[in-house]
Z-matrix of the N, CA and C atoms (Angstrom, degrees):
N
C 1 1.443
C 2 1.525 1 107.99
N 3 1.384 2 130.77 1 145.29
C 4 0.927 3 134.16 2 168.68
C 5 1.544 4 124.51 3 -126.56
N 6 1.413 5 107.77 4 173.89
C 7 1.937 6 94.79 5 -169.26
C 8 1.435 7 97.02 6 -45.56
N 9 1.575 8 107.09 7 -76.42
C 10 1.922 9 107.28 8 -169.59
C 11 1.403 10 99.68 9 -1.22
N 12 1.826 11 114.54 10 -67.05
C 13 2.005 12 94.88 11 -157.81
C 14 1.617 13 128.64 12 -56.15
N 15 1.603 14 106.76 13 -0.69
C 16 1.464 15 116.10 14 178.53
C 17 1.652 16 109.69 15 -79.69
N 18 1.208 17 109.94 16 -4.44
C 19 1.879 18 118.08 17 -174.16
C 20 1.547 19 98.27 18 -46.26
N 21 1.348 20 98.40 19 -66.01
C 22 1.733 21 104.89 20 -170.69
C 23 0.987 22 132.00 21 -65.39
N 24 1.838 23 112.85 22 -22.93
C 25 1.290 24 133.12 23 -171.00
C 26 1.723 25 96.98 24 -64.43
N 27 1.311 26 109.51 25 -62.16
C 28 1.262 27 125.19 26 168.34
C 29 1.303 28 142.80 27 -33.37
N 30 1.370 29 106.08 28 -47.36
C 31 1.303 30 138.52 29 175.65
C 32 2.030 31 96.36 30 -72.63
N 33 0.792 32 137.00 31 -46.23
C 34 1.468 33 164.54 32 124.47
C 35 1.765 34 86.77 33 6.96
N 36 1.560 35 85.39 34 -89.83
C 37 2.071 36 92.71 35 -168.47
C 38 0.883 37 125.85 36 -46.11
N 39 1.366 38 131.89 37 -47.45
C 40 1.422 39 162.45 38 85.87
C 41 2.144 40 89.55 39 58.90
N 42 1.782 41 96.31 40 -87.71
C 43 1.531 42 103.57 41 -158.59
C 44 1.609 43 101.01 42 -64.44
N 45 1.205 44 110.64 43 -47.03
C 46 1.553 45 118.45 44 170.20
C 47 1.201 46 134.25 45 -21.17
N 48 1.783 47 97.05 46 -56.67
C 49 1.662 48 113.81 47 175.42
C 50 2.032 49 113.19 48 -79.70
N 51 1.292 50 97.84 49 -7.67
C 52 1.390 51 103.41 50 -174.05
C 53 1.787 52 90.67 51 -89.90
N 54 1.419 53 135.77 52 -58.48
C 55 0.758 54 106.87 53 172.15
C 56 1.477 55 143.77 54 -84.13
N 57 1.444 56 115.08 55 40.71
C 58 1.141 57 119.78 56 161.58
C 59 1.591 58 101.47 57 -102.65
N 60 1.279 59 132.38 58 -48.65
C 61 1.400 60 130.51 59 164.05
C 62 1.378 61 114.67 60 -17.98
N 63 1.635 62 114.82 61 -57.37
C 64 1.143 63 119.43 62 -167.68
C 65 1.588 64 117.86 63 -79.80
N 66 1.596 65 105.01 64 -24.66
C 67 1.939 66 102.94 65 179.73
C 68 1.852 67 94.44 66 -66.48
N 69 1.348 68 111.70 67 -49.33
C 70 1.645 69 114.69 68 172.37
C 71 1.209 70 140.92 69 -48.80
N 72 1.429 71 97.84 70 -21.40
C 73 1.386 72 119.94 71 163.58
C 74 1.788 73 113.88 72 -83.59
N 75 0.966 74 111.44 73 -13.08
C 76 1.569 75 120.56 74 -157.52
C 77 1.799 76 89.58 75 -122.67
N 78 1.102 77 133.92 76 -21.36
C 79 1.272 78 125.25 77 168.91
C 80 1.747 79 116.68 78 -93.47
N 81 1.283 80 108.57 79 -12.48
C 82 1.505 81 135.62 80 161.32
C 83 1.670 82 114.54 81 -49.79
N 84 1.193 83 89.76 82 -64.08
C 85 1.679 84 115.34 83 -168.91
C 86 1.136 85 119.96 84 -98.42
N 87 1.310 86 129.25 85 -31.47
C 88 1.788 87 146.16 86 165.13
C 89 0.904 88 126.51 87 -105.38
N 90 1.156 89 116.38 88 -80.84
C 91 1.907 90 114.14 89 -170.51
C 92 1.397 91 110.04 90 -81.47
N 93 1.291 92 127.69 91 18.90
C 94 2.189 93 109.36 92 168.33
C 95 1.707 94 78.96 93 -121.91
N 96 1.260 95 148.45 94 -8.67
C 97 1.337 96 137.94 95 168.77
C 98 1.921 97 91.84 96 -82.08
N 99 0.823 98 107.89 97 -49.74
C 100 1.916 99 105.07 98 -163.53
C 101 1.583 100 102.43 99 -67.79
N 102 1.089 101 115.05 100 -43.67
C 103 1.753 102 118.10 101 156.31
C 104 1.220 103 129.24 102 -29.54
N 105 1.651 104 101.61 103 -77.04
C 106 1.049 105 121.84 104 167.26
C 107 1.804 106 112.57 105 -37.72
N 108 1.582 107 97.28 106 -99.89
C 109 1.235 108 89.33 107 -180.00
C 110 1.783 109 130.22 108 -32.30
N 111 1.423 110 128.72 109 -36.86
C 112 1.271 111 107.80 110 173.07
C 113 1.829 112 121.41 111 -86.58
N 114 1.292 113 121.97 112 24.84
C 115 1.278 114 142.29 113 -154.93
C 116 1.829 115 91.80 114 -114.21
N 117 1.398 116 105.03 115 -61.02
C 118 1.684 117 117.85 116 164.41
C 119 1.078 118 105.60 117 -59.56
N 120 1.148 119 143.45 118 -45.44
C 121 1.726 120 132.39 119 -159.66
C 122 1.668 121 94.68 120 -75.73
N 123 1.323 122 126.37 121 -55.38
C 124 1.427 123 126.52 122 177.81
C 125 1.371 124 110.53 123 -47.35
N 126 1.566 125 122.50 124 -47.76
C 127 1.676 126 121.21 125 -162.63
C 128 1.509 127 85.93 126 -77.42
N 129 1.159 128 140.76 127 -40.08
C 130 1.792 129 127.06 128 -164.91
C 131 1.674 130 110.97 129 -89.48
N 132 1.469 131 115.30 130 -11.17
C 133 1.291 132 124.01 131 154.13
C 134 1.447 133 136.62 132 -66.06
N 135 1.654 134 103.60 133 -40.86
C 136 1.353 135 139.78 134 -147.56
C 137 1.534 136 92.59 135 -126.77
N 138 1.517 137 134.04 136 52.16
C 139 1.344 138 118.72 137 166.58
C 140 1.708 139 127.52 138 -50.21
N 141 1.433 140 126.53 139 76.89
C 142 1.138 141 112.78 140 -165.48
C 143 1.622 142 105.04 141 -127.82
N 144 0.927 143 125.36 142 26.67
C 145 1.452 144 129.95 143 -167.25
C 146 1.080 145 163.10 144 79.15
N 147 1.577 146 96.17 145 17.58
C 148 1.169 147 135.03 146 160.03
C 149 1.364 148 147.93 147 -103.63
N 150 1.254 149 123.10 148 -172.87
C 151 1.738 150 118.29 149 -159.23
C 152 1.153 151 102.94 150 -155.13
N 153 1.464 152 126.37 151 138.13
C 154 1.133 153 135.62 152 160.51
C 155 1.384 154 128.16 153 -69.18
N 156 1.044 155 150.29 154 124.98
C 157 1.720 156 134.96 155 178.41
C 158 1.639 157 104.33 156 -144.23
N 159 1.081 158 95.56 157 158.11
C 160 1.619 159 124.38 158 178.92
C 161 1.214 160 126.16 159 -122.89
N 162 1.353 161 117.79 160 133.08
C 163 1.440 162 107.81 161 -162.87
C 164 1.756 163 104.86 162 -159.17
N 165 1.655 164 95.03 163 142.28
C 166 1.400 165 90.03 164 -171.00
C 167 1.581 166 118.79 165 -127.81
N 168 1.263 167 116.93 166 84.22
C 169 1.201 168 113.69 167 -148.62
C 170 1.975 169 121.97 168 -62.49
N 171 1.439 170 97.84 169 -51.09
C 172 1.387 171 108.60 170 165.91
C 173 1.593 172 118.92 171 -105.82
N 174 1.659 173 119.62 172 -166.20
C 175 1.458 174 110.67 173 162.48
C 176 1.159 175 114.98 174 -80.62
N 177 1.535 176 125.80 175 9.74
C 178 1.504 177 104.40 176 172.20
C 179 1.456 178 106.27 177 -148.73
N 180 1.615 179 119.47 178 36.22
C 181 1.189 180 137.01 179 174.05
C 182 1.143 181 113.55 180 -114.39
N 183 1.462 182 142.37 181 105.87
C 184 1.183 183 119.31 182 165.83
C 185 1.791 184 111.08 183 -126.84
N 186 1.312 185 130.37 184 161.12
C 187 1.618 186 116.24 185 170.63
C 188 1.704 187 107.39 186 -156.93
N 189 1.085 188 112.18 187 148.04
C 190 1.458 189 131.54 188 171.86
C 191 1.627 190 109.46 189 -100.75
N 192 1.652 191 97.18 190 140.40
C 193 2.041 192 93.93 191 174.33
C 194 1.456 193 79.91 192 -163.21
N 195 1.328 194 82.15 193 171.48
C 196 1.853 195 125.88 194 176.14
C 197 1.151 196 96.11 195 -136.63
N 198 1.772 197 99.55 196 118.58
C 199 1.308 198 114.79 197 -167.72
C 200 1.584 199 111.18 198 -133.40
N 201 1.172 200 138.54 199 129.89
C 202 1.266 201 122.18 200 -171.82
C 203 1.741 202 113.86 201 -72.35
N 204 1.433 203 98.16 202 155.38
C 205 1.486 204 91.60 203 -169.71
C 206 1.260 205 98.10 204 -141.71
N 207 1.300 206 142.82 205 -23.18
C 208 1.635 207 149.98 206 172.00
C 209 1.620 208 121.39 207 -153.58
N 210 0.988 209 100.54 208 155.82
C 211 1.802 210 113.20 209 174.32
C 212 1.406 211 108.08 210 -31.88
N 213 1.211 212 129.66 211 162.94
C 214 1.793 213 113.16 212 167.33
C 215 1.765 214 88.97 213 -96.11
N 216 0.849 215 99.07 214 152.65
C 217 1.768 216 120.73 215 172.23
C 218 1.537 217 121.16 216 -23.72
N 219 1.845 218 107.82 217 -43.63
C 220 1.313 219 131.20 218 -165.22
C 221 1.228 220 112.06 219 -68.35
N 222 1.667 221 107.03 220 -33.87
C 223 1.474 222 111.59 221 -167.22
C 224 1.682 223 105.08 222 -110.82
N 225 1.737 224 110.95 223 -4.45
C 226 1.397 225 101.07 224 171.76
C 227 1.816 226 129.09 225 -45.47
N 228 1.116 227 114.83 226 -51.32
C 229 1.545 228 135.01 227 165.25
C 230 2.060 229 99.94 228 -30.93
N 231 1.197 230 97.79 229 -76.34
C 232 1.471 231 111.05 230 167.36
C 233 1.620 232 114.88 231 -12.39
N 234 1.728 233 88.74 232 -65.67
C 235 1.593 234 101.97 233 -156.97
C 236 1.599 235 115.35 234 -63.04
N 237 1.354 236 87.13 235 -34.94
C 238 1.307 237 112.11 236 -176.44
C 239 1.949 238 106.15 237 -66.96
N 240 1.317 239 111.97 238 -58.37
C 241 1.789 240 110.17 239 170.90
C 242 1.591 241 99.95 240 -59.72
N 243 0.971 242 147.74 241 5.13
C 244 1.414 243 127.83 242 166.87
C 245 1.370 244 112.74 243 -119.87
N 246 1.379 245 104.08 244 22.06
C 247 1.597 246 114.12 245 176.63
C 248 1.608 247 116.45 246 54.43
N 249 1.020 248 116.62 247 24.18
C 250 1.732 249 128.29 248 -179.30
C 251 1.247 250 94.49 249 -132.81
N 252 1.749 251 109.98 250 94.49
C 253 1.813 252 99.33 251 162.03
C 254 1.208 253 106.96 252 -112.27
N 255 1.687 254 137.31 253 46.50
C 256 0.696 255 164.79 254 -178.14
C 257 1.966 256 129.64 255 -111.45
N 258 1.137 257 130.80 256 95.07
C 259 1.401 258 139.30 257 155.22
C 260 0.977 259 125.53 258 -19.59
N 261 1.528 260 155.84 259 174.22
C 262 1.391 261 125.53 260 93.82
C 263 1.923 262 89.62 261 -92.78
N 264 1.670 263 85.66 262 143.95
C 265 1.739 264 89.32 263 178.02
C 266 2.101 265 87.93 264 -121.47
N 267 1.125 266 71.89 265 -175.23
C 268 1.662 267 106.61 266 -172.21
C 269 1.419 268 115.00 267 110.48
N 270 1.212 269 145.13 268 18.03
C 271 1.540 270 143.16 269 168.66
C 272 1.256 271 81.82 270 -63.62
N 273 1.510 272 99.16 271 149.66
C 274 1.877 273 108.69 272 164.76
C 275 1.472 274 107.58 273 -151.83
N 276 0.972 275 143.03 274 146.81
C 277 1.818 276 128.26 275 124.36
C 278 1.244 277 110.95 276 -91.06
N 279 1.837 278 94.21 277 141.25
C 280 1.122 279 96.21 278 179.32
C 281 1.701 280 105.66 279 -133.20
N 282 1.079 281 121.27 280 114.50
C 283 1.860 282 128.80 281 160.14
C 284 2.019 283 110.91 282 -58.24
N 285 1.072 284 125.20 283 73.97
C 286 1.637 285 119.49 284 166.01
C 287 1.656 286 126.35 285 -97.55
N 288 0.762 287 87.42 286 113.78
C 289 1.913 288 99.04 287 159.21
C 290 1.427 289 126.06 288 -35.37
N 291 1.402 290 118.50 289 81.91
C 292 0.966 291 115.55 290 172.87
C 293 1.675 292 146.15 291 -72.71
N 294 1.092 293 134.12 292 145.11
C 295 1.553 294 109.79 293 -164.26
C 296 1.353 295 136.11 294 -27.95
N 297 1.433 296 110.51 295 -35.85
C 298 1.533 297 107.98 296 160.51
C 299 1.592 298 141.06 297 -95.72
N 300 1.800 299 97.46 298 36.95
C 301 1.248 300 107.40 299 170.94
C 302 1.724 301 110.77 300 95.87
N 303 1.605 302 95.24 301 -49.17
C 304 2.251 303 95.43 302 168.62
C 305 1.819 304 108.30 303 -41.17
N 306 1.548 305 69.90 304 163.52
C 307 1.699 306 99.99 305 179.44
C 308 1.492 307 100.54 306 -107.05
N 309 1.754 308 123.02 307 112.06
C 310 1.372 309 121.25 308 173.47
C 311 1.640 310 102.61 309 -89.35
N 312 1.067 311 130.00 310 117.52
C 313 1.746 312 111.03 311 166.07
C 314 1.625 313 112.10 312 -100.48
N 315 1.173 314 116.12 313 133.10
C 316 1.625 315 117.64 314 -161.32
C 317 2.030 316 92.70 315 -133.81
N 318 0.978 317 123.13 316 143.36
C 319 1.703 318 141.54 317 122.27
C 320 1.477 319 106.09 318 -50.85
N 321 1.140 320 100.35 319 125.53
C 322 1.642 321 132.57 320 151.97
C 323 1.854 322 104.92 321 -99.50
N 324 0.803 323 101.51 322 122.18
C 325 1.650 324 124.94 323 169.11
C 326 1.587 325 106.11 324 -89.51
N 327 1.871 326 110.20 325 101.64
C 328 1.110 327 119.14 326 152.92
C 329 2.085 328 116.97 327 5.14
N 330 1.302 329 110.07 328 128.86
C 331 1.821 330 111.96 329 173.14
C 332 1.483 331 98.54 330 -79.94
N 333 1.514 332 117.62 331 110.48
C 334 1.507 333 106.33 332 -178.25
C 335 1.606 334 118.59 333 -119.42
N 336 1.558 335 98.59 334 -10.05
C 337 1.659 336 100.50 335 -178.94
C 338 1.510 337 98.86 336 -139.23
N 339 1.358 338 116.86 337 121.26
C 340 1.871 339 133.02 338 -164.33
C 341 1.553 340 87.94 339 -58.78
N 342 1.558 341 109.50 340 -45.50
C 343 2.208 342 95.67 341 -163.93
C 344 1.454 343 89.09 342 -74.82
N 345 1.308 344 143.56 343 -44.04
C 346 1.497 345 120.34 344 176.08
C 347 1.281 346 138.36 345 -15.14
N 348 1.263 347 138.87 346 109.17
C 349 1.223 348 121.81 347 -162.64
C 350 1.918 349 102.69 348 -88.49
N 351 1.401 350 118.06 349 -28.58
C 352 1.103 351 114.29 350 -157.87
C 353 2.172 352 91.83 351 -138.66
N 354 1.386 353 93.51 352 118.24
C 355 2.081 354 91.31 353 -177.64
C 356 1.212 355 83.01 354 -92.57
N 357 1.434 356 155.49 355 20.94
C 358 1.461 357 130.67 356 144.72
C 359 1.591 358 107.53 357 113.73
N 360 0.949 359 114.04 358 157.07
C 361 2.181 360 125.23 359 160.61
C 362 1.353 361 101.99 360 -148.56
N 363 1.892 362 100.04 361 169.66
C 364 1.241 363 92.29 362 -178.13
C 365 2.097 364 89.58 363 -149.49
N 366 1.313 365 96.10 364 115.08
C 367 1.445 366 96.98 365 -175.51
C 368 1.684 367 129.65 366 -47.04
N 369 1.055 368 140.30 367 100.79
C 370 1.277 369 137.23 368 -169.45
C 371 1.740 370 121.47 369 -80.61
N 372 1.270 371 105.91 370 -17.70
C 373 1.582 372 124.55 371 174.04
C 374 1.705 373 120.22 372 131.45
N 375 0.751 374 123.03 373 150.01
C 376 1.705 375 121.13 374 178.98
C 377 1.570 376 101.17 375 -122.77
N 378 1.293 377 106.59 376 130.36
C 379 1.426 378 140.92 377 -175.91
C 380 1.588 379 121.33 378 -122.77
N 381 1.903 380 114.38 379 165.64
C 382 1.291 381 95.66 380 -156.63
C 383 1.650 382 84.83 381 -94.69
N 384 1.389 383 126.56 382 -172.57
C 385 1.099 384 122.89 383 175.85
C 386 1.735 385 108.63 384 -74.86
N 387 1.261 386 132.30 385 -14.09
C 388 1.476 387 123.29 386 168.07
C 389 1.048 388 123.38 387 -63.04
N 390 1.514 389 127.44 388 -19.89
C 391 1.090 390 167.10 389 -126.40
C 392 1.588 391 124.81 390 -97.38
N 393 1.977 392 92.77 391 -46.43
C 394 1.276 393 134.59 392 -159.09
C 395 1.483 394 93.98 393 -101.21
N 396 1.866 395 100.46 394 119.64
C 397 1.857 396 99.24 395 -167.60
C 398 1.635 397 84.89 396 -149.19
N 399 1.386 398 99.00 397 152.40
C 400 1.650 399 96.42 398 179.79
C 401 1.813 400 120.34 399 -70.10
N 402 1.368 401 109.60 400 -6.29
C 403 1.168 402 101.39 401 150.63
C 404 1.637 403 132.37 402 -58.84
N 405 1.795 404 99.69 403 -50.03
C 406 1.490 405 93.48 404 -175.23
C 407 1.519 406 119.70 405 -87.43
N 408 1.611 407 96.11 406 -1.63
C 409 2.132 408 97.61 407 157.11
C 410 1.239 409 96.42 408 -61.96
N 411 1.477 410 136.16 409 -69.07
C 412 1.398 411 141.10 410 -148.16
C 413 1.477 412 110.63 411 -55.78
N 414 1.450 413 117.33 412 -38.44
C 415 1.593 414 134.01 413 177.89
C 416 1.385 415 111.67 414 -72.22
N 417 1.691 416 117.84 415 -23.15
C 418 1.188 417 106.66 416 166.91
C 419 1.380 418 120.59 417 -89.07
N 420 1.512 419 111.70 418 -30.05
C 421 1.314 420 100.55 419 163.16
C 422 1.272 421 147.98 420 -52.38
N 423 1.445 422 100.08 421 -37.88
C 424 1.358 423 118.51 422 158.79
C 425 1.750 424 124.77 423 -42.11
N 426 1.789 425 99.32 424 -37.62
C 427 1.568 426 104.54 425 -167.87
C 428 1.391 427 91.05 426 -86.34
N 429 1.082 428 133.75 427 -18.23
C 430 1.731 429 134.00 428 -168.61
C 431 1.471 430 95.55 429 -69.36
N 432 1.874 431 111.22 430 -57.80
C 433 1.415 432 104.69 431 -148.22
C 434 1.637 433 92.23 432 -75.05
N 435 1.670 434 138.28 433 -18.30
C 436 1.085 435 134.52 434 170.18
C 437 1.628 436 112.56 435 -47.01
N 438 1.632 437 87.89 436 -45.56
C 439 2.367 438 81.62 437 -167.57
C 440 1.853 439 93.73 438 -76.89
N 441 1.354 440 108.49 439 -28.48
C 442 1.992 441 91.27 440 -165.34
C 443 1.768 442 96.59 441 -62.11
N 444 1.307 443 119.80 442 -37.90
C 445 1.332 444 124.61 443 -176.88
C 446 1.521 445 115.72 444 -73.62
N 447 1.049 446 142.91 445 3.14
C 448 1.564 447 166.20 446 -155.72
C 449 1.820 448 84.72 447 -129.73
N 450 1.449 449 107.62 448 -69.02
C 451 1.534 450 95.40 449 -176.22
C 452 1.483 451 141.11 450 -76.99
N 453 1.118 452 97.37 451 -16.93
C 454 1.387 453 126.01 452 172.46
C 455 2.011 454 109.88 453 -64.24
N 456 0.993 455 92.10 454 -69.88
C 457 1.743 456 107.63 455 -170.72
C 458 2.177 457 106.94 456 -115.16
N 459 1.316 458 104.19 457 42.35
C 460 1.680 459 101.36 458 171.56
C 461 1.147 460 145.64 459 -10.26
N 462 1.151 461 151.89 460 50.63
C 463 1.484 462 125.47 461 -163.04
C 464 1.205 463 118.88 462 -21.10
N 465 1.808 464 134.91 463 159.18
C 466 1.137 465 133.15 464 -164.62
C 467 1.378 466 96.77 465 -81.31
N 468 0.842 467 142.15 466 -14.15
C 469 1.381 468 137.20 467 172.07
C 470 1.787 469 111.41 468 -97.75
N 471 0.733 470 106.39 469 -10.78
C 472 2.001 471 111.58 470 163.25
C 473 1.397 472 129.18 471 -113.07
N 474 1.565 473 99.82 472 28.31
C 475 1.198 474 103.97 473 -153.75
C 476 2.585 475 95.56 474 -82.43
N 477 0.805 476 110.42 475 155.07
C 478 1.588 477 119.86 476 -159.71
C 479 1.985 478 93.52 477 -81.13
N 480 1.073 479 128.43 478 106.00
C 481 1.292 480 128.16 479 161.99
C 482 1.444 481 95.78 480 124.39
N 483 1.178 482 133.62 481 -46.82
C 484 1.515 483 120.31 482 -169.39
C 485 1.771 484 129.37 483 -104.52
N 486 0.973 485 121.27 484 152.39
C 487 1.490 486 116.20 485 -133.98
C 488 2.034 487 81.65 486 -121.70
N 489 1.232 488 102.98 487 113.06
C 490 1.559 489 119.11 488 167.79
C 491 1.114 490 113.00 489 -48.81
């Protein structure tokens, strides 16, 4: 083999790195605005105790979620007559940018035990940023509020730690 056979290899890396530029460029300008915005329209629709946030951890990490953060209003009164005005929060979805430009969308599982090192996720699929349409925000939301409600209140047979 000689250098010459690296032409193509290159030429190769070359298209590769261009299209990661471009999903990043396209999650820049489209899909973390189309997120976003339909992520807010649900939390100001959907007063239930949660918050939207954005967060950018490295230069080439970034992710949007709706994450619970308090009781919704309705059931504060509640919380309070059962002497628990207390949550556990941290459920989230979260849509992040992964190094090569995809969209991972993951469940965060509520922080429910302090010695726990890890309250769990549950992968929902990774997509390209063209990909990402306010339908399939809305479909994930939907699957989110399914697992917080799965985790929240278990069936005895789904119940989280114990083995039937």
């Amino acid at each position: 083999m000689t250098i010459d056979h690296l032409e193509e290899r290159v030429k190769d890396y070359t298209i590769s790195l261009e299209k990661v530029l471009l999903k990043k460029k396209e999650w820049q300008t489209k899909s973390r605005p189309s997120i976003l915005r339909t992520l807010e329209e649900i939390h100001s629709r959907f007063p239930i105790g949660w918050a939207v946030q954005q967060f950018n951890w490295m230069w080439y990490n970034e992710a949007v979620n709706i994450t619970f953060k308090s009781l919704p209003e309705t059931l504060q009164d509640l919380a309070v007559e059962s002497g628990d005005g207390e949550l556990i929060k941290g459920g989230a979805l979260v849509f992040s940018q992964l190094h090569n430009g995809d969209i991972s969308v993951i469940v965060l599982f509520p922080f429910a035990d302090p010695v726990a090192a890890d309250s769990g996720s549950l992968d929902l699929g990774t997509y390209r940023p063209d990909q990402i349409t306010e339908k399939l925000v809305i479909e994930k939301v939907d699957e989110f509020l399914k697992e917080m409600i799965r985790w929240e209140a278990p069936t005895p047979r789904d119940k989280i730690g114990f083995v039937s």
